[in-house]
N, C-alpha and C positions, 0 to 999 in steps of 0.2 A: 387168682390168680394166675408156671414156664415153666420150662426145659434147656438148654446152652449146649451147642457144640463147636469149638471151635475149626472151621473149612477152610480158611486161608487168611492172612495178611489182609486184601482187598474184601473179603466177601461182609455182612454183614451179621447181627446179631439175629436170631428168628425169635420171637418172643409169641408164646401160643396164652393169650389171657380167656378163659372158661367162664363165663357169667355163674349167677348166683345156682348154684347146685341144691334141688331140691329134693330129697327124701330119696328113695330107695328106685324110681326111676329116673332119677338123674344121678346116682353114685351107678348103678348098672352101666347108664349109660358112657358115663365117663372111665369106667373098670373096662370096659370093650371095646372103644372106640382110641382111647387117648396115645395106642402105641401108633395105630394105622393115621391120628390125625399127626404123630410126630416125625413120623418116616414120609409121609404124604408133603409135609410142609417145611420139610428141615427143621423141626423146630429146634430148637438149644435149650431153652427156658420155657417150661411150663406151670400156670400160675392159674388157681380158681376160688371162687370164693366159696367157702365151706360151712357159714354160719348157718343153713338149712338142712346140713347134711342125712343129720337122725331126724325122720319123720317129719319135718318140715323146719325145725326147731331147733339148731344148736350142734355138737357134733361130739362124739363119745371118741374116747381113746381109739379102741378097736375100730371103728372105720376111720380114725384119720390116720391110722399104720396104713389101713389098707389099702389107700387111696396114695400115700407117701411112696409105698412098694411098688404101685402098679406106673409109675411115672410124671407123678404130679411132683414138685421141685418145691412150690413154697403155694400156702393157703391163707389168702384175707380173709376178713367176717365182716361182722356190724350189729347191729344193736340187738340180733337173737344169740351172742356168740355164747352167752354166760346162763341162757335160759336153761342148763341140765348142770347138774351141780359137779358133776365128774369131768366137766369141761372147764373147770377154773385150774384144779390140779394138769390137767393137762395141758394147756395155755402157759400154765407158767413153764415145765416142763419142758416141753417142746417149741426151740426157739422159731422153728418156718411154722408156724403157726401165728399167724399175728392176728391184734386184737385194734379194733383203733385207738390210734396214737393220742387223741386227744379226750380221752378216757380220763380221771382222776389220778393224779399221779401214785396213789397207795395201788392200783388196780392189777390184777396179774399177768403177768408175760408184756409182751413191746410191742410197738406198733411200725417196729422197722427191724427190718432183715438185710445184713450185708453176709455176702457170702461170695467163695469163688469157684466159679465154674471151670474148667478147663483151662484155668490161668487167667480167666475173665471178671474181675469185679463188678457185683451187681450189688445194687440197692431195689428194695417193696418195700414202699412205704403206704400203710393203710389208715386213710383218713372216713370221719364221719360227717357226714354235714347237720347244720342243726334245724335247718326250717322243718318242721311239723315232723320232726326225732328226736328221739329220748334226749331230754339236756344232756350237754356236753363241754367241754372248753372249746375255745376260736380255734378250729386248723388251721386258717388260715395262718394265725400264730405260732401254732403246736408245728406246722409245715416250715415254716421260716426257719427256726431253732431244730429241728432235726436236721435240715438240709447244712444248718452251719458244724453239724458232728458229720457229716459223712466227707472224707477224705478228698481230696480233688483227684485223686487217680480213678475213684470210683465214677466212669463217665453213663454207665447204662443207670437208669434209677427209673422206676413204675410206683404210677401212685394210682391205688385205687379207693378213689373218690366214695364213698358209701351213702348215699344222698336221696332225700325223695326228691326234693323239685332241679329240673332241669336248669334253671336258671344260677342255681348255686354252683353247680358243677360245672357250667359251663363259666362262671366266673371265674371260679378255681384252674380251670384250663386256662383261660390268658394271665392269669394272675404268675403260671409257674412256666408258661412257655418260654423255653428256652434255656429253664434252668432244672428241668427234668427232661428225661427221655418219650414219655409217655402220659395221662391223665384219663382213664378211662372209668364210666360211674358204675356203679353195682345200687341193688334194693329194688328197682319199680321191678323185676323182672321182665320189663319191655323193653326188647331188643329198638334202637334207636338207629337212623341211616344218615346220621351227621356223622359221621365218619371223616376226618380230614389231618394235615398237616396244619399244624397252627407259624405263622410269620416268619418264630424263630427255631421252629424244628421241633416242637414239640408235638407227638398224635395223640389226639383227641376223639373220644364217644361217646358220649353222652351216657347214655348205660347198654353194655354189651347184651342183655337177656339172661334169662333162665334157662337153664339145661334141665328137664324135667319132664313132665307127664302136660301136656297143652289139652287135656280132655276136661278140665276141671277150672280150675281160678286160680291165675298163676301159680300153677303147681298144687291146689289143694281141693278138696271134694267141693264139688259145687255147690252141693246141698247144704253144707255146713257153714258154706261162708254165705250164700244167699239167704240164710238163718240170724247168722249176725248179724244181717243190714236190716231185717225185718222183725227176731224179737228181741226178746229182755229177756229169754231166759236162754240161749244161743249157747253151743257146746264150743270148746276149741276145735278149729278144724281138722279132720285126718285128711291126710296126701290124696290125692287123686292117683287115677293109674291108665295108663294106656297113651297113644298116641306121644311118646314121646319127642323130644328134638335136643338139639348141641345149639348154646349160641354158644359165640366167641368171638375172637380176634386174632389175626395174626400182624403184627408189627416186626417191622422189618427195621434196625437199628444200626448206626455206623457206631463199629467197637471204639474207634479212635477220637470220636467227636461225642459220640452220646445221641447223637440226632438221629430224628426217627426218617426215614426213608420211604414209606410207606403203610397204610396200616387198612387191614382187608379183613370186612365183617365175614365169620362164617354164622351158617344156620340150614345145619342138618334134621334132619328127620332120624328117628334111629327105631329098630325093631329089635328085640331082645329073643 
């Protein structure tokens, strides 16, 4: 998932989205960096995805206070969001936690957040995609019918895509251009450089990256996942650690149109 502040009449929205955060060196990371990248960037709205958060896997109350405390505004997931059982109590609980929207309707907490910043109306809406992911209902569906419940004052609205293949999420991109402010993907943890304003004003990225530990397999011990691919008797993975990095995005939004303005890949190194 942002931050909001509003600077003038003219200026625009800064929207800071944090790729997939994984385990204990990508919350450091984002616990030390996220004030310097909001004063760095203006941001207003700060927005990351937190379904990796505890140990690669899912995310406990007590780090999503503490990430909520240190400047993060609202947090997307995807299909590890439910993997710790203390995370369903909490999902439901805590409304800037979303879950994706196109989850089974009994499922807990929402997969959309409208809230006001500064006297600024915002909508995150968190979608899943289904090629080679856990079944799911159409977002594409599930995204048409939310978008008819969000108010027409509400002009900034972010959706993040949660998707393995490229192709889906970049369908989803022209599918909502113009009727969202933003479409950006989360899950390969591979930072992508399609970066663009799509026709009718909507920014697009394919997937923004991992913020995490780059010494290991997207975020996790190398040895344990190059285990996986080669036995049958293969442990779940523990996090990697060392050499970490920030991806993200900074999207630049007009409050009065909803249209995105700009939108600018980050990808830090960070030392703890």
């Amino acid at each position: 998932m942002f931050t909001i502040f509003v600077r003038g009449l003219f200026l625009p929205m800064n929207v800071l989205a944090i790729g997939d955060v994984v385990a204990k060196p990508g919350r450091i990371a984002v616990l030390e960096r996220i004030q310097d990248l909001r004063e760095q960037h203006s941001i207003d709205l700060a927005i990351m995805n937190a379904e990796n958060v505890a140990g690669g896997f899912s995310i406990t109350p007590s780090l999503g206070e503490q990430l909520f405390a240190s400047g993060i505004d609202v947090m997307t997931s995807g299909n590890h969001i439910f993997d710790k059982r203390e995370a369903i109590d909490y999902v439901e609980k805590q409304p800037r936690l979303l879950r994706p929207a196109n989850y089974p309707p009994n499922t807990p907490g929402s997969g959309l957040w409208i809230g006001s910043v500064n006297d600024v109306e915002v909508a995150v809406i968190n979608l899943m995609g289904r090629v080679f992911m856990p079944p799911c209902d159409d977002p594409f569906r599930i995204v048409d019918a939310l978008l008819e419940t969000i108010p027409e004052a509400v002009k900034i609205r972010i959706v993040d895509m949660h998707a393995e293949a490229t192709s889906e999420k970049a369908a989803m991109g022209i599918y909502l251009d113009g009727r969202v402010s933003a479409v950006v993907g989360t899950h390969t943890h591979v930072q992508t450089a399609d970066e663009k304003i799509l026709p009718n004003g909507t920014a697009y990225l394919s997937d923004i990256g991992m913020t995490g530990s780059y010494s290991g397999v997207i975020g996790m011990d190398a040895a344990d996942v190059i285990r996986r691919f080669t036995s049958v008797t293969f442990r779940r993975a523990e996090q990697a650690s060392g050499q970490s990095r920030i991806c993200a995005a900074v999207i630049s939004i007009d409050e009065q149109s909803g249209k995105a303005r700009s939108i600018e890949r980050i990808n830090l190194s960070h030392e703890s």
